[in-house]
Backbone as numpy.savetxt, mean C-alpha at the origin, in Angstrom:
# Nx Ny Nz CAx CAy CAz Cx Cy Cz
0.17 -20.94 5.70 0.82 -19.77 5.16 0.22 -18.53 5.81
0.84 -17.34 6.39 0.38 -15.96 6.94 1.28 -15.22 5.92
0.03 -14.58 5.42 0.18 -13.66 4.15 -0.47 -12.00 4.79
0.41 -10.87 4.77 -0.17 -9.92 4.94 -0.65 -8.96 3.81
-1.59 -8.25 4.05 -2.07 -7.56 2.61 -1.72 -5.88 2.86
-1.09 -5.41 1.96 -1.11 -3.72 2.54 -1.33 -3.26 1.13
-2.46 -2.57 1.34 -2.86 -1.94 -0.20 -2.93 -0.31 -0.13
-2.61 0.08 -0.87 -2.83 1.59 -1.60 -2.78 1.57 -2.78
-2.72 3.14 -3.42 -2.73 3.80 -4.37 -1.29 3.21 -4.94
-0.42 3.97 -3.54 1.17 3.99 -4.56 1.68 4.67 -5.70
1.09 5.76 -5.67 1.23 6.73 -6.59 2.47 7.97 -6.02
3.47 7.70 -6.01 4.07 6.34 -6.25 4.22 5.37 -4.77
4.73 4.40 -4.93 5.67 3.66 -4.06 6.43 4.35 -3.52
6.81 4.41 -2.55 8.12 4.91 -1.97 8.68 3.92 -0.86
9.81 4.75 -0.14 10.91 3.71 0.67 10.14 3.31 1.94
9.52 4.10 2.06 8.21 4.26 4.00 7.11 2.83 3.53
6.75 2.58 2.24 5.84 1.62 2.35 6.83 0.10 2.01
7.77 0.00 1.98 8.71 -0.65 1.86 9.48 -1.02 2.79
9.78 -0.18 3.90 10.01 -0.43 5.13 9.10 -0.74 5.92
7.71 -0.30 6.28 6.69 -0.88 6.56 6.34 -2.00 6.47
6.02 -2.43 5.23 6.03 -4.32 4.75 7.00 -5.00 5.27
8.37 -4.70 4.89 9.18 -5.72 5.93 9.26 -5.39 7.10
8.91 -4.62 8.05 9.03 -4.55 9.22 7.62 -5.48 10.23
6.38 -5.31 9.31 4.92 -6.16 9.52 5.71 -7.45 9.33
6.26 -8.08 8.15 6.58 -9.27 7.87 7.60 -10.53 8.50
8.26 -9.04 9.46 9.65 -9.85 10.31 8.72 -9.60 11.64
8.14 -8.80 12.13 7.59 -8.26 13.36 6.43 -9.83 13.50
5.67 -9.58 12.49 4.48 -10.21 12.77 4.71 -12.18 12.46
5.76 -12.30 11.64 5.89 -13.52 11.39 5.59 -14.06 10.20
5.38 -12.82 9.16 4.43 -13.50 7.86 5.30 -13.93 6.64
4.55 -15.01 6.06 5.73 -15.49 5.09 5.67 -14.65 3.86
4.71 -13.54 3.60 4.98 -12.82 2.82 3.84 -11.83 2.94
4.12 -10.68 2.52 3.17 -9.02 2.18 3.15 -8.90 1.04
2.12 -8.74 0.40 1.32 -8.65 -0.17 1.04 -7.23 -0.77
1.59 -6.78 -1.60 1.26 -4.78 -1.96 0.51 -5.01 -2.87
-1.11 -4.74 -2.35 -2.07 -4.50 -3.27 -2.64 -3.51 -3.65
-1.82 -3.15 -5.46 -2.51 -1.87 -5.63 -3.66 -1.73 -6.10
-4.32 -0.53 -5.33 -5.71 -0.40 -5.51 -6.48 0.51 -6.87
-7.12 0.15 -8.01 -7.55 0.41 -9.12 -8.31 2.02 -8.75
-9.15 1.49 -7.82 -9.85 2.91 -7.68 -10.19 2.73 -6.12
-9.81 3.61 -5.16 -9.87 3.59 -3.84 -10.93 4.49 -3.74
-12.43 3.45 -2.81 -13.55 4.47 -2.96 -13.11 5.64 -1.96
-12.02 5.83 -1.22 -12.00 6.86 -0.07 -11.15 7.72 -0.33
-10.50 7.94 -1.45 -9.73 9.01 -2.00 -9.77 9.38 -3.66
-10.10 10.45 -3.54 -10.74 11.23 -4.97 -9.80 10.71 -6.23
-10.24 10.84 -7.46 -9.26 10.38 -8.30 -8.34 11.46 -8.51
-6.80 11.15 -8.90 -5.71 12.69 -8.98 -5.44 12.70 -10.90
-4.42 13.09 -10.58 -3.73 13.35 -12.01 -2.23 12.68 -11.96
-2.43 11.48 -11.34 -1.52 10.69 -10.98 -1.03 9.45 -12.01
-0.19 8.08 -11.73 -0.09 7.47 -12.45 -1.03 6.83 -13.22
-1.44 5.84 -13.97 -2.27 5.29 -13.95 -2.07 4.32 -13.54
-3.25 3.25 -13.02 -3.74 2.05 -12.66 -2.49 1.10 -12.92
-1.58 1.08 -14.34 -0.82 0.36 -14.33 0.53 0.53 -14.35
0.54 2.15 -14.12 1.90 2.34 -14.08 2.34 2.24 -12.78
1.27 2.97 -11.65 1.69 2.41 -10.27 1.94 0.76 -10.08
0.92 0.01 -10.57 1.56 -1.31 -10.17 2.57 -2.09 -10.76
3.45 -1.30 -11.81 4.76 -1.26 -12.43 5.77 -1.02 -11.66
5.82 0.34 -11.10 6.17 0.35 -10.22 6.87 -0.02 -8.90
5.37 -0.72 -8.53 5.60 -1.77 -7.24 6.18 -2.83 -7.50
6.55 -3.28 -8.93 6.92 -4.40 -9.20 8.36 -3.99 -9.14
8.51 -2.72 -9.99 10.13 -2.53 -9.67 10.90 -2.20 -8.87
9.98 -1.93 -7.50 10.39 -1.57 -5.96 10.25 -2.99 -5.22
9.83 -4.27 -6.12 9.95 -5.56 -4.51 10.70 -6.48 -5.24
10.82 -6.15 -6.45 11.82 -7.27 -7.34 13.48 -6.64 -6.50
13.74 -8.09 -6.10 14.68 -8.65 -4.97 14.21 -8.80 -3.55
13.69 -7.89 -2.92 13.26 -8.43 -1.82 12.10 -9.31 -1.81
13.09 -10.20 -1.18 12.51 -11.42 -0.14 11.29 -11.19 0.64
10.00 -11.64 0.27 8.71 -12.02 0.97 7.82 -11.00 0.89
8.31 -10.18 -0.44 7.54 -8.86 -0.76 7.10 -8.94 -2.38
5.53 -8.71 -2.61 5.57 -8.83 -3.97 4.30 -8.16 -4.04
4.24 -7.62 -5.24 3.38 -7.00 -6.13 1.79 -7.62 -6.58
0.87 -7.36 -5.84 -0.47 -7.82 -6.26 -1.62 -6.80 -7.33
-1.96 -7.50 -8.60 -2.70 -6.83 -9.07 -4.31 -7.27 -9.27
-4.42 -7.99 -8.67 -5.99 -8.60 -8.59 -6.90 -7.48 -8.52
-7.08 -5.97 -7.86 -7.96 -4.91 -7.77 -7.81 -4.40 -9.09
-6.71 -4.45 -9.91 -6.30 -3.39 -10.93 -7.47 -4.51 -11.96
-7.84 -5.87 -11.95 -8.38 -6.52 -12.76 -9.94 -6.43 -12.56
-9.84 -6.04 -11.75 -12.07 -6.02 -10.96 -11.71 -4.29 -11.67
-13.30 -4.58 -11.85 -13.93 -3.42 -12.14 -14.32 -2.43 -11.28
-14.82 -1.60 -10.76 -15.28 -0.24 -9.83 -14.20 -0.40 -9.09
-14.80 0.28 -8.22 -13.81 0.44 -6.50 -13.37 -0.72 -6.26
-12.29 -0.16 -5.41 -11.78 -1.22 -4.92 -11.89 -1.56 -3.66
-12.69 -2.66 -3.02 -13.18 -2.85 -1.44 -12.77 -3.71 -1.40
-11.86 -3.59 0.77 -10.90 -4.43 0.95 -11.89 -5.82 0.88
-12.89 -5.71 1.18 -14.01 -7.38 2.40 -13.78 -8.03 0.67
-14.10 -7.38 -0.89 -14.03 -8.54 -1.95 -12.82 -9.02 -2.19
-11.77 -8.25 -1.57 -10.20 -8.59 -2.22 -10.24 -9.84 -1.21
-10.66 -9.89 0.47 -10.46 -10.94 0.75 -11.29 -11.81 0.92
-12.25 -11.74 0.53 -13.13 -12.65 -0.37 -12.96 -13.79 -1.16
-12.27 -12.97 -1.71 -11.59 -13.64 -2.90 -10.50 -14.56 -3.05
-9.38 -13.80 -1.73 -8.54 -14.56 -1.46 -8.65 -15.72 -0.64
-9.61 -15.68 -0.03 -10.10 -17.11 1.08 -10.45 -17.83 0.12
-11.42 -17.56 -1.05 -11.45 -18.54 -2.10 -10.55 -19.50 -2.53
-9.63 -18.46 -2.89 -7.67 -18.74 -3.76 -7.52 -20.12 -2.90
-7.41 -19.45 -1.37 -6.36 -20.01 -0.73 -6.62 -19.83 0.82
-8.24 -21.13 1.25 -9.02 -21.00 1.93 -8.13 -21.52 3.35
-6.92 -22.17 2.99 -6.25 -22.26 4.68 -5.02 -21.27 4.79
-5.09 -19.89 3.69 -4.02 -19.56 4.00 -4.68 -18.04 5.60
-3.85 -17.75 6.45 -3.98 -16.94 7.46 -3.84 -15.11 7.11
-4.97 -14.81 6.74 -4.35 -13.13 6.32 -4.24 -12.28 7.01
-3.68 -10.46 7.11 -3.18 -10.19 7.52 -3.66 -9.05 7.69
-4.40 -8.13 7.51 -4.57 -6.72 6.56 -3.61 -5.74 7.26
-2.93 -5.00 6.89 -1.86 -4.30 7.57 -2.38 -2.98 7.22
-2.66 -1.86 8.18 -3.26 -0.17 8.22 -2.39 0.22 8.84
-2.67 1.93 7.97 -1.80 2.97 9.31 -3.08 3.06 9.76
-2.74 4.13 11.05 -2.93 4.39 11.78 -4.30 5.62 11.60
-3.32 6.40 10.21 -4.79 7.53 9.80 -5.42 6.50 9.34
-5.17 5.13 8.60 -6.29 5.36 7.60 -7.32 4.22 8.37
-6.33 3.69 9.72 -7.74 2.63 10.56 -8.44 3.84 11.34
-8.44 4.80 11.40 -9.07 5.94 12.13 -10.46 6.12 11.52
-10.37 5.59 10.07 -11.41 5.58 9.14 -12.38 4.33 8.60
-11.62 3.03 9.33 -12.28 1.97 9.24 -13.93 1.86 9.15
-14.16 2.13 9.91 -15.32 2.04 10.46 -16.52 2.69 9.14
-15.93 3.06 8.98 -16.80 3.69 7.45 -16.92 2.90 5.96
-15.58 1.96 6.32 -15.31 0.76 4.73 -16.51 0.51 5.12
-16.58 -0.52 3.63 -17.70 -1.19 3.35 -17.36 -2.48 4.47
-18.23 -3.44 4.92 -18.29 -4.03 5.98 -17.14 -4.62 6.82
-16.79 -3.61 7.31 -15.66 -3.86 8.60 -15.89 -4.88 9.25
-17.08 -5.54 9.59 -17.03 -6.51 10.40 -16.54 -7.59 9.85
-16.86 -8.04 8.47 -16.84 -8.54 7.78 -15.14 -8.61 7.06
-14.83 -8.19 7.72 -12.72 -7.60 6.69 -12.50 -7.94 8.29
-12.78 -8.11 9.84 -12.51 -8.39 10.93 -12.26 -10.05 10.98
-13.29 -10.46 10.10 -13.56 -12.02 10.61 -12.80 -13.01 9.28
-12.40 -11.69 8.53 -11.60 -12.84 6.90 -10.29 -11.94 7.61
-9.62 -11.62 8.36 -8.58 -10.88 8.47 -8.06 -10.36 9.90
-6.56 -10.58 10.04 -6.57 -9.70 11.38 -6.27 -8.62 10.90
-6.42 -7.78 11.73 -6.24 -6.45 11.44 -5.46 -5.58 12.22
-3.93 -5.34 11.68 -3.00 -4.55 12.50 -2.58 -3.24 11.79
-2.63 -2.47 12.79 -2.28 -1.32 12.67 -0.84 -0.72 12.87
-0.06 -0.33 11.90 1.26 0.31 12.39 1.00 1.86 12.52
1.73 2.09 13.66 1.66 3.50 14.13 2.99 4.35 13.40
2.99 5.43 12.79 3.86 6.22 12.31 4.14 7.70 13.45
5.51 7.08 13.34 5.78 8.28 14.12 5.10 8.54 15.59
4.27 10.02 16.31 3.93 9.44 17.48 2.20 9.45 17.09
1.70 8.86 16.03 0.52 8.72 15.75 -0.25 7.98 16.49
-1.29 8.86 17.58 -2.23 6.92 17.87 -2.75 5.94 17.33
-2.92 5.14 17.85 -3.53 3.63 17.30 -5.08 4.34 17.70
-5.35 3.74 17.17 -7.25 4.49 16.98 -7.87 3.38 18.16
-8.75 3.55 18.77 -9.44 2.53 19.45 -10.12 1.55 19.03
-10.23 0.11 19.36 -10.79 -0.97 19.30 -9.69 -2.07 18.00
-8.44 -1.31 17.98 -7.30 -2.11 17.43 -6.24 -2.48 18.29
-6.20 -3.58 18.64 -5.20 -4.18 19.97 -3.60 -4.26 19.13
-3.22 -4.70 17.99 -1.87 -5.26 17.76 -1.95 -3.85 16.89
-0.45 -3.79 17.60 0.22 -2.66 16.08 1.92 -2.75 15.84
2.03 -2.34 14.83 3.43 -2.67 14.33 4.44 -1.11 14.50
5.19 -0.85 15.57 5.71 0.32 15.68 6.59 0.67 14.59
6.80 1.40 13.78 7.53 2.02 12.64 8.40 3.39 12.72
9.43 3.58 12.54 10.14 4.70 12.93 9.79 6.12 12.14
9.59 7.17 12.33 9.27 7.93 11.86 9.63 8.32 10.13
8.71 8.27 9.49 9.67 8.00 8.03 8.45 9.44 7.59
9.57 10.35 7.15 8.92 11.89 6.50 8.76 11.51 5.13
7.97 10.58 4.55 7.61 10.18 3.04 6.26 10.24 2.64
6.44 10.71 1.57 5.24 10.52 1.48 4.77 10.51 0.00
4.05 10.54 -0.67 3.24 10.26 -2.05 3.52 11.47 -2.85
2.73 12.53 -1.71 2.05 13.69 -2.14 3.62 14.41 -2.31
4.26 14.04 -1.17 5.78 15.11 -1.52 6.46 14.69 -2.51
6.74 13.58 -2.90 7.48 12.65 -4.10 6.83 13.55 -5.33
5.85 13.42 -5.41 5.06 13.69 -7.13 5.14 15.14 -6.88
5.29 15.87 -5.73 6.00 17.60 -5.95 6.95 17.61 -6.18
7.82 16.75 -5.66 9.76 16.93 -6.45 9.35 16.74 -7.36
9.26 15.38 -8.26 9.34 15.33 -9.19 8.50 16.33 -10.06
7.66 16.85 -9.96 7.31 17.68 -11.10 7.95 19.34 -10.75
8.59 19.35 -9.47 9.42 20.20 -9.62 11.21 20.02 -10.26
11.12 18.85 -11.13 12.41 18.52 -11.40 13.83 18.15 -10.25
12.87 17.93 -8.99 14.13 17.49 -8.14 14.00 16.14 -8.60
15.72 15.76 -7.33 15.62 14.29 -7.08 15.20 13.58 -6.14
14.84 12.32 -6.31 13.92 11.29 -5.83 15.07 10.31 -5.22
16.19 10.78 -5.14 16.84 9.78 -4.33 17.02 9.57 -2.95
16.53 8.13 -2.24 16.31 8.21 -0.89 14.63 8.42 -0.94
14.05 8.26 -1.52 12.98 8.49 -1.57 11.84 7.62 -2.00
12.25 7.40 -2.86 11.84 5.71 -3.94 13.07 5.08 -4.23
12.53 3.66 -4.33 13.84 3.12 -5.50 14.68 3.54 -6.54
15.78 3.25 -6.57 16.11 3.75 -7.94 15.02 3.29 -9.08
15.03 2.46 -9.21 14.43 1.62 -10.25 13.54 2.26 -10.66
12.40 2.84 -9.34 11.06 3.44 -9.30 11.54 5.12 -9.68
12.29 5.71 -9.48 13.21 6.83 -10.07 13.50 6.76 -10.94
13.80 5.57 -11.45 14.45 6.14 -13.31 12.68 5.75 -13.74
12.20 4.88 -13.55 10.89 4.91 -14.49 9.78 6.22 -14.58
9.95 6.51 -13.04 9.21 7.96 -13.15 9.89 9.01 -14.25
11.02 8.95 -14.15 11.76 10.13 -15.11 11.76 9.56 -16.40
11.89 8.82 -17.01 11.62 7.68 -17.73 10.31 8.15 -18.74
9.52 8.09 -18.08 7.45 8.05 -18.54 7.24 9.71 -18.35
8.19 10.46 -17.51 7.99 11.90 -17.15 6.25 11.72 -16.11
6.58 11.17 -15.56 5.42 11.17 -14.55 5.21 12.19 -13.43
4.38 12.59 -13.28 3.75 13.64 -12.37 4.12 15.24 -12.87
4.73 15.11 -14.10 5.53 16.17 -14.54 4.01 17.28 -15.44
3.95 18.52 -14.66 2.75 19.15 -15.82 3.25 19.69 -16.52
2.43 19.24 -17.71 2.40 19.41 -19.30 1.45 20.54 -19.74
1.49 21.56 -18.95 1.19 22.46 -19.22 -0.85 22.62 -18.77
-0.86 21.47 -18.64 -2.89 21.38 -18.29 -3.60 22.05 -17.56
């Protein structure tokens, strides 16, 4: 089995990390991706964002139907941070002949080198990088997954929405009505 892993926040999900996964998954050959959301990412500050389980709600309601895409919450169940080398740790445990995958952009393998033991997430994992847009591939990453320029992003989503726009074309519906739904990212005056 070649299983790829692509984890974030996902605060929210949107259509760019969705196109991404299936494009790693048909590109690279994998019988399925893996969206692992991350509980607490030691490399980005905590926001005023969903919580822990509403993002991986979410993700569930952005891969329910597609084929070879699904929702992982194993980080949301560990305690502290969330570091990639225990997630696959863990998973070699699970499922010690399955082949993994770890799938990065491009900013955030620029930053590799700083996780907790890279060498170590090298030798439980290959490690490909998709390039966005005309972003470089950072050095000492050979495979990357080319991706078409997709203007999405997290940070702009949770400004519509708490500016009362719409989110269509942007996220799922699904992931659109639940945000409006829960009134997420919306300030309450704080």
């Amino acid at each position: 089995m070649r299983v790829g892993i692509l984890g974030g926040s996902f605060d929210p999900i949107h259509n760019a990390h969705l196109i991404i996964a299936q494009l790693a998954r048909e590109s690279l050959g994998l019988d399925v991706v893996r969206l692992m959301v991350a509980a607490q990412q030691p490399h980005k500050p905590a926001g005023h964002g969903a919580t822990a389980e509403q993002r991986a709600e979410m993700v569930e309601l952005a891969v329910a139907g597609l084929p070879g895409l699904v929702a992982d919450w194993r980080e949301l169940r560990r305690s502290g941070p969330s570091y990639t080398v225990d997630t696959l740790r863990a998973l070699h445990e699970e499922t010690p002949d399955t082949e993994f995958t770890l799938l990065l952009g491009a900013d955030t393998a620029s930053h590799f080198a700083e996780w907790r033991e890279p060498e170590a997430i090298r030798a439980l994992a290959r490690v490909v990088v998709f390039r966005r847009g005309g972003a470089a591939v950072p050095a000492g990453f050979s495979a990357e997954v080319a991706v078409p320029a997709l203007e999405l992003s997290s940070t702009a989503i949770r400004t519509r929405a708490a500016a009362g726009l719409s989110l269509v074309g942007w996220v799922p519906d699904r992931v659109a009505d639940y945000i409006s739904r829960f009134g997420l990212y919306v300030s309450h005056g704080e």
